[in-house]
N, C-alpha and C positions, 0 to 999 in steps of 0.2 A: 261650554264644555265641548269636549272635543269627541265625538261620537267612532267609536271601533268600529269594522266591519269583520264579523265573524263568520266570513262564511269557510266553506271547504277549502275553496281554493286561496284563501290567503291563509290559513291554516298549512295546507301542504308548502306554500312555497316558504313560510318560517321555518318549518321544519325540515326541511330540504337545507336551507341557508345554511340553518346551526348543527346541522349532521356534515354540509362541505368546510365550516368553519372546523368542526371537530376533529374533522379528519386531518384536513392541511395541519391544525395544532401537532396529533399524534404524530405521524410520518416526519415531520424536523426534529420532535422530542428522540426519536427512537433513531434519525440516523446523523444526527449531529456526533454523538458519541461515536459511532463508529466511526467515520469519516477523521474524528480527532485521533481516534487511538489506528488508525490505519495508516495516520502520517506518521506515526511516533512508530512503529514499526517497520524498520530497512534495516538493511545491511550495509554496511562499509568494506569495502576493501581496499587495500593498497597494491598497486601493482609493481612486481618488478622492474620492469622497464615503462617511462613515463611516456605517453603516447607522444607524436607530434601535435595531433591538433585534438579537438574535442570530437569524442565517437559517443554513438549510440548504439545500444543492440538490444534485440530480443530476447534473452535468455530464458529460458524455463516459462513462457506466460507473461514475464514480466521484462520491460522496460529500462533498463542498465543506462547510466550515462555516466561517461567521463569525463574528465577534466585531466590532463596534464599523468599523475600516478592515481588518481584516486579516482572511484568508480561507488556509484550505489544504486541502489534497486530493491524495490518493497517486498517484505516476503511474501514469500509465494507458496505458502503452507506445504512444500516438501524441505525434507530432515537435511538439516544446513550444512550437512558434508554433501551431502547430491549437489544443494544451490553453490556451494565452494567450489566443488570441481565442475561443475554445467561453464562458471562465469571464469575459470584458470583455461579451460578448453576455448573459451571465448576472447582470454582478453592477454592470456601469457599467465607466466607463471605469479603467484600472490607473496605478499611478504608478512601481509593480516589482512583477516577476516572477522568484521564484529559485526555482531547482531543485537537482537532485545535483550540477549541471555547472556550479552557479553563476548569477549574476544577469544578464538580458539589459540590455545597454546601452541605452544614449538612442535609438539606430533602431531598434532589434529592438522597442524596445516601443511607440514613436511606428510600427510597422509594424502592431503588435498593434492598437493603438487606432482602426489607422485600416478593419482589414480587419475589427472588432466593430462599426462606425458604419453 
């Protein structure tokens, strides 16, 4: 038979173990999900005029990058006429703007272009 050792100190460091196992568990449970649904949240835009080469910018907090006419960047929890006109002021005038909620119609973005001019 195979004899246990019960004392304190192998007691504490099981208990230790399975409180760091617990934890590392908890903390991936709880940011896996966000991390998923933070990618599924951006914006798209299309620009008027298509860049020459690929740019990057800062806009609002957040990380913009283009390609060619198309540019995107994660929301940045301000009201997506501010993020519309922040990234028209950045990048030229827009032709569309889409986000989680969908694509701003023909005034919301002839509002965009006109409060970036």
């Amino acid at each position: 038979m195979i004899a246990l050792n019960h004392s304190p100190l192998a007691r504490s460091l099981v208990a230790a173990g399975l409180a760091l196992v617990g934890t590392i568990a908890s903390f991936s449970a709880t940011t896996t999900p966000a991390h998923a649904a933070a990618a599924s949240e951006r914006y798209q835009v299309q620009l008027g005029t298509a860049l020459e080469a690929p740019k990057s910018k800062i806009v609002n907090g957040v990380v913009w990058n283009c390609s060619g006419d198309t540019c995107a960047g994660a929301v940045d929890g301000a009201r997506p006429i501010n993020t519309c006109v922040k990234v028209a002021k950045a990048f030229g005038p827009l032709t569309s703007f889409t986000g989680p909620k969908g694509a701003f119609s023909a005034d919301e973005l002839a509002q965009c272009n006109a409060k970036a001019a």
